[in-house]
N, C-alpha and C positions, 0 to 999 in steps of 0.2 A: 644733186641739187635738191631733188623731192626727200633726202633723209636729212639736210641740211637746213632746211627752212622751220621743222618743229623745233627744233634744238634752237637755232638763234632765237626764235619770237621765246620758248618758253626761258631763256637765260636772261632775256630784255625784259618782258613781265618781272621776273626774279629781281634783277637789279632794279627795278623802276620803285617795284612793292618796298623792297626793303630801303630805301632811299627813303620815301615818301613816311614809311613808319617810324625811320629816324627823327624826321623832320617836326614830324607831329609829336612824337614821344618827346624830344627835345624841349616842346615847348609848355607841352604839359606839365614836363618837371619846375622847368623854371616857374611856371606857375605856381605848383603845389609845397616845391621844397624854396626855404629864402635861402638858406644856408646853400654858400659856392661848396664847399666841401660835399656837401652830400648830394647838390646838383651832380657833383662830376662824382660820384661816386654809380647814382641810381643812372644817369646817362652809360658809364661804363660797361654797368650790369648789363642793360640797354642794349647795348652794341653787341656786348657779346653773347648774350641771347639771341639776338636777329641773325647775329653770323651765323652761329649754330644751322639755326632755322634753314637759311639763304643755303648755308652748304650742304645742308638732306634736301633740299628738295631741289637742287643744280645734279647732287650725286645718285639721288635716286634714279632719274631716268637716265644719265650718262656713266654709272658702274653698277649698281646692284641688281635693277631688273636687267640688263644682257646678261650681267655675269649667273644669273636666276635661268637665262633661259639658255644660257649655255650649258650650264647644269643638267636642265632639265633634258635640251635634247642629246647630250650624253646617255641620261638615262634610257631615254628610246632607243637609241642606237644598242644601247645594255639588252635591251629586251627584245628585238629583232625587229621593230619597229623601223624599220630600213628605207623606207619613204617618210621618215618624219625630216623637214630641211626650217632652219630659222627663217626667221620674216627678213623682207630686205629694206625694213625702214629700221633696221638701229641707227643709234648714235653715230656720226662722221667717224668717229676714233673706233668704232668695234665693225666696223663696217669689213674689212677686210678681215675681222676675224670669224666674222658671219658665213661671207664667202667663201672663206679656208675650210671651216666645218661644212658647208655644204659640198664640196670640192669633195673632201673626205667619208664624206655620207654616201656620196655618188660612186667611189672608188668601192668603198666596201660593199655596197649595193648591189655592184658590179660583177667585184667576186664570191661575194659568196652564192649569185645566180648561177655563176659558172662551178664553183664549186659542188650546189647541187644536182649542174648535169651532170657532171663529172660522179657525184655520188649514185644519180638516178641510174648514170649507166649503166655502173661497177652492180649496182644492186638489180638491174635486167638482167646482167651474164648471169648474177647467181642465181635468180628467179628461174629463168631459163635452161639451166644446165639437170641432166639425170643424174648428174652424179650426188653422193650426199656430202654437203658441204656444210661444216659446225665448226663454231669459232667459242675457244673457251677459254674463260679467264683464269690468271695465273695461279688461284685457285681450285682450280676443277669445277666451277658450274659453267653452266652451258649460257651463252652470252646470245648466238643466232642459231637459225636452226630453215636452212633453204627448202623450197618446194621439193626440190628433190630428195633430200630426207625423209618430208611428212611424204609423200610418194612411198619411200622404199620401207619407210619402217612402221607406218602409220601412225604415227602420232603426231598431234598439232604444234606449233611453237607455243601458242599456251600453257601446253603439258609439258614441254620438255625447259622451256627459257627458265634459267636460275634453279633448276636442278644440277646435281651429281652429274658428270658426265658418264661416269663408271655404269649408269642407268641402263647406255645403251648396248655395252659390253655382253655378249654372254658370260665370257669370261672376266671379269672385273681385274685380274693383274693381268691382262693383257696390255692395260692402258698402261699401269706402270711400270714394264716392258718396254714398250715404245717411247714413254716419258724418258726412261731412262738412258735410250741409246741417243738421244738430243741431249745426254752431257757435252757431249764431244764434238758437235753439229749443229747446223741450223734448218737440217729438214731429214728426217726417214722415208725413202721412198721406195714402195707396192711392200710394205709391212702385212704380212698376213692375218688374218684373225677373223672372228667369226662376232656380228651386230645380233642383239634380240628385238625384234619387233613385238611391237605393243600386244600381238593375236600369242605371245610366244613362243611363233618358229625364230628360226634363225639365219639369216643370210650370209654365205661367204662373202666378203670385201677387200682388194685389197687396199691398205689406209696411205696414206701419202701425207704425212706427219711435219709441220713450218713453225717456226715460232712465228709470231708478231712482234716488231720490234719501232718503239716510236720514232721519230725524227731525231730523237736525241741520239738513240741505239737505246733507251730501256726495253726490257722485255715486258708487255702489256697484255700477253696470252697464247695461245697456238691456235692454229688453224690446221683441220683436219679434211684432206677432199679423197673421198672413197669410194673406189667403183667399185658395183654391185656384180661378184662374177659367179653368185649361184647358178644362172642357169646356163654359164658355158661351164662350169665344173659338171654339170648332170649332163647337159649332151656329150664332154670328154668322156662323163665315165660308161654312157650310152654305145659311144663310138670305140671304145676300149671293148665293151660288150659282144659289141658285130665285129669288129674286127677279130675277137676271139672264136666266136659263133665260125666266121671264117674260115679259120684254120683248127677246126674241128676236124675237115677230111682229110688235109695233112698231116696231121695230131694221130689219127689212127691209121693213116697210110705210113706213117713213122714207125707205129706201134706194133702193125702189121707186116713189116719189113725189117723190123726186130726180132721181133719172135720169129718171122720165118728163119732169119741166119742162125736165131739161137737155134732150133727144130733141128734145122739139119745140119749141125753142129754135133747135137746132140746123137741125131740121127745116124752119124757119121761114127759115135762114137760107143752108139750099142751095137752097131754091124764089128765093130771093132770086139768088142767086148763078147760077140757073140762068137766070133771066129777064134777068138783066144783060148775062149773056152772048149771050144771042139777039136782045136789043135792044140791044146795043152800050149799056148803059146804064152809066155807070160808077161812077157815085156808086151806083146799086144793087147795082154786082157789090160795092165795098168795104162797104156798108152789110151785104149780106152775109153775105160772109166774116168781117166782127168779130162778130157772131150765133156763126158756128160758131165762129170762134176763142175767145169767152169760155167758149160749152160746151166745150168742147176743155178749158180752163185750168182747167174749175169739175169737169169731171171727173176728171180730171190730179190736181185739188187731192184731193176726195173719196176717190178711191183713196190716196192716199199717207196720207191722215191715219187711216183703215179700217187699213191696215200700220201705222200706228204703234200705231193703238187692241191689236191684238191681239198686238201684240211682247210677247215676255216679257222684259221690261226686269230688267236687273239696273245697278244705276251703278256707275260709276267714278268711285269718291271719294276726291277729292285734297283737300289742303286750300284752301279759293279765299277772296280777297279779297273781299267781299261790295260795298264800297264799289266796288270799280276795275270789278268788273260791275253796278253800280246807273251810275257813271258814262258805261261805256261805253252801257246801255241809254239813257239820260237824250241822249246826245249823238246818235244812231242817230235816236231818233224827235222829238227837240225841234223842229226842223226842220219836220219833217211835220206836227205838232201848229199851229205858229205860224203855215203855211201856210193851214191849217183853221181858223185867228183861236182857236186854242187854247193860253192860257199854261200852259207847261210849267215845274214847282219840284222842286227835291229837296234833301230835309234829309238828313244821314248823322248821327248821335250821334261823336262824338271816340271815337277810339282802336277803331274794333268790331273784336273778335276775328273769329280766320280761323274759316269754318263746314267742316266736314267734308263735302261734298257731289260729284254729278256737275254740273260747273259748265255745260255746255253743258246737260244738262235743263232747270237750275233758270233758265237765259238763259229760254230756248225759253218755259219757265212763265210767270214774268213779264213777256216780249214781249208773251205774249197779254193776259194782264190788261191793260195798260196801252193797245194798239191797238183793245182794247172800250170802255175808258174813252173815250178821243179820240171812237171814236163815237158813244160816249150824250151826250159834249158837244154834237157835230155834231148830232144827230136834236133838238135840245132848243132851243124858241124861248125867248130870255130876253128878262126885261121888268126895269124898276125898276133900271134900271143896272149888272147882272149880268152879268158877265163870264163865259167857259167858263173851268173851270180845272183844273190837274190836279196834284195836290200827291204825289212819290213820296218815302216816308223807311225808311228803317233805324235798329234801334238792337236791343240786347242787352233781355233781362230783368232783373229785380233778382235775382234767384238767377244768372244768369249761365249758362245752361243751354239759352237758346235764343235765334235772331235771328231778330227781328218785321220782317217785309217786311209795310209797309202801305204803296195804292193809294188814293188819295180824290180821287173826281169831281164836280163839282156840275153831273152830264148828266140826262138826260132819269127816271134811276131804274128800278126795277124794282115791281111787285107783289109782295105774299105769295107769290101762283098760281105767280109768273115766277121769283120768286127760290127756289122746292122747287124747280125742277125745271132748274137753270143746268147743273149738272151733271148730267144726265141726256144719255144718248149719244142724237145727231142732233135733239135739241132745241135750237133756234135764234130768236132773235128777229129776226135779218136778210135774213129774207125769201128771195129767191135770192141772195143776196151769200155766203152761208155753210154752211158743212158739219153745222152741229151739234155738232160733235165737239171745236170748239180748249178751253173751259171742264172738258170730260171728260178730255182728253189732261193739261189742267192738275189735275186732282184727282188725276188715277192719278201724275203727276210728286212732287208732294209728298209724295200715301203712300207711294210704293216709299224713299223718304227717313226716314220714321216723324213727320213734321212733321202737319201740318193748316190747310183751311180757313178764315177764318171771314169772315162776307156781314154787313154791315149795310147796308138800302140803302129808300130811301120814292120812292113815283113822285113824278117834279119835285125832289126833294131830294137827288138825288146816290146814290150808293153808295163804302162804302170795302170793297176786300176786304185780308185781316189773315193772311199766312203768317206759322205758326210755322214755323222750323226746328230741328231740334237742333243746337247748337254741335257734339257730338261723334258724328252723325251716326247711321247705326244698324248695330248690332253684329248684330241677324240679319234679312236681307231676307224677309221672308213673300210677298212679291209671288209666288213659285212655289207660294202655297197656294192664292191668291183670282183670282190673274189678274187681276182688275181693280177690287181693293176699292178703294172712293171714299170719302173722307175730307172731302170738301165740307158744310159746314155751315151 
């Protein structure tokens, strides 16, 4: 009723006015013109001038100004202006469209409050969290950049928002690495790699790689959440340290327990030699001197493979044909296997990419596995129609990123007990035949490469062991951190 009362008085005013102008215009014409013709002509004009008039100033305040300040409070609502609501005196007829707008002003006022908790909160988790969290557009700049970032890497969001992402990379194709394995995917997850801080060290990370993808499904960027694992890889390699320090007095109670069987071995075999000689005996001077000459070779051996234990290896990595060296190994001991009633196989996968490696190491590495194999066939009595056998293949992963060298024997097997401790330096199951050391020598070869291990193996049922290597080999050797971190698994 109170938006109803301006509107009728000003429509009654309106009608009263314009009545009243007729009235008097009417009469003035009559006065002024004699001619009827041009009375009802200048009357005509008259009328429909005042109509004119009569209908802007009825429509002004009943459609242009609401429709004006509906307009307007659109615009507010545009600009976030979210407490703007129309006045509740319009015109009868926009009355409920007043209402609707403020009804709607109210709803969106609503959510978008609730929206910004919703935003305030999602943006406390990130605030709050150590880890580094960076969100970059489809581009490559960097869009956000959380406390725990400027924390781990030291630089401000200032400094890093709408830069290069690659910025924070030590290695800059690393990023396009990780980009790349998100062809196929919608997250890479504990991606290794190494971040540079603003001071330029560098910190291990692993990255944990998401796209962003809108409401619709476009993609709008990736999200990157990276924990910072520098200083559990230094206390590993600490702990790697003492635990070696450790078995120092094993190491030469091993060493010393060697040499003693070689000595008197030896010992054994120049009483031998000594007796031969003063009995003219000959078959005992040879019997002998092969005594000494096997110590002689066993120690020869020991020593050299002790120098290789403690070289600080760096490789020389060339690109090498993986097949033409699985060949030339396969063709070197086939032979010797067949001679030992042991069939020798090798599968190669078609087309394997070249590995980035030192290819005489990586020989050396797999010689050995494969000359243990042959023996655990040998030591191993088979029943039930069971043949010795020794199957070596190659091939690529499905990501493409590393070449699987697997070994599989159906010898004599290992223990639990046997298989913890293969890799362990001067632990040996061959009795006097061996140094301890060749399984060690091969775990330190494949670490200083950034590859790995792996053992699966049952007593009586065989063992396979499972080299990864990396197709593109490794970008920082740490072998000058740990000296002789072991990667056996």
């Amino acid at each position: 009723m109170q938006r109803r009362m301006p509107t009728l008085w000003r429509l009654s005013a309106v009608i009263i006015s314009v009545v009243l102008l007729v009235v008097v215009a009417s009469y003035a014409v009559n006065y002024i013109f004699s001619s009827l013709f041009t009375q009802i002509l200048v009357k005509a004009a008259l009328i429909l001038v005042l109509g004119v008039l009569s209908a802007w100033l009825i429509a002004e305040p009943l459609v242009r100004r609401p429709f004006r300040e509906l307009v307007r409070g659109m615009d507010r609502l545009a600009d976030r202006d979210l407490d703007f609501r129309l006045e509740d005196d319009q015109p009868n007829e926009f009355a409920p469209v007043a209402e609707s707008f403020n009804d709607m002003a109210d709803m969106l006022s609503a959510s978008m409050t609730e929206l910004k908790k919703n935003q305030d909160y999602l943006n406390s988790i990130l605030e709050s969290s150590a880890d580094i969290i960076i969100t970059v557009s489809p581009s490559g700049v960097i869009r956000s950049f959380n406390s725990g970032a400027e924390s781990a890497l030291g630089y401000s969001r200032a400094e890093v928002v709408g830069q290069p992402i690659e910025m924070v990379f030590e290695n800059p194709e690393d990023r396009a690495r990780a980009i790349e394995r998100l062809r196929h995917t919608d997250s890479v997850v504990n991606y290794e790699t190494t971040f540079k801080t603003k001071t330029g060290d560098w910190r291990d990370v692993l990255l944990t790689l998401s796209r962003l993808r809108s409401l619709a499904g476009d993609e709008i960027g990736t999200i990157g959440i990276s924990k910072d694992v520098t200083e559990e890889k230094r206390l590993q390699v600490k702990l790697e340290q003492s635990r070696r320090l450790a078995t120092i007095g094993e190491v030469f109670t091993g060493i010393q327990h060697s040499m003693k069987n070689m000595l008197n071995a030896m010992k054994g075999g120049s009483y031998m030699v000594k007796i031969g000689l003063q009995n003219d005996d000959q078959k005992m001077l040879i019997e002998g001197w092969e005594m000494v000459k096997q110590g002689i070779d066993r120690l020869t051996r020991m020593s050299k493979d002790m120098l290789k234990y403690v070289k600080d290896w760096v490789p020389r990595e060339n690109d090498v044909d993986i097949a033409d060296m699985l060949n030339g190994i396969f063709g070197v001991i086939k032979q010797t296997a067949n001679d030992k009633g042991v069939a020798m196989d090798l599968k190669l996968c078609p087309d394997l990419p070249l590995v980035r490696c030192d290819s005489e190491l990586i020989h050396s590495a797999v010689m050995d596995i494969v000359s243990n194999a042959v023996d655990a066939c040998v030591w191993k009595e088979y029943n039930g129609g069971e043949q010795p056998a020794i199957v070596m293949s190659a091939c690529h992963d499905n990501d493409n990123h590393n070449m699987i060298i697997e070994i599989n024997d159906n010898g004599i097997g290992m223990s639990e007990d046997v298989k913890k401790r293969i890799f362990d330096p001067f632990f040996s199951t061959k009795s006097k035949a061996g140094t301890g050391l060749g399984l060690s020598l091969t775990a330190r070869v494949i670490n200083v490469h950034g590859g790995k291990i792996e053992v699966e193996s049952e007593p009586e049922k065989g063992a396979r062991f499972r080299i990864l290597l990396p197709l593109e080999g490794t970008a920082k050797n740490k072998e000058h951190i740990d000296g002789q971190e072991s990667t056996g698994m």
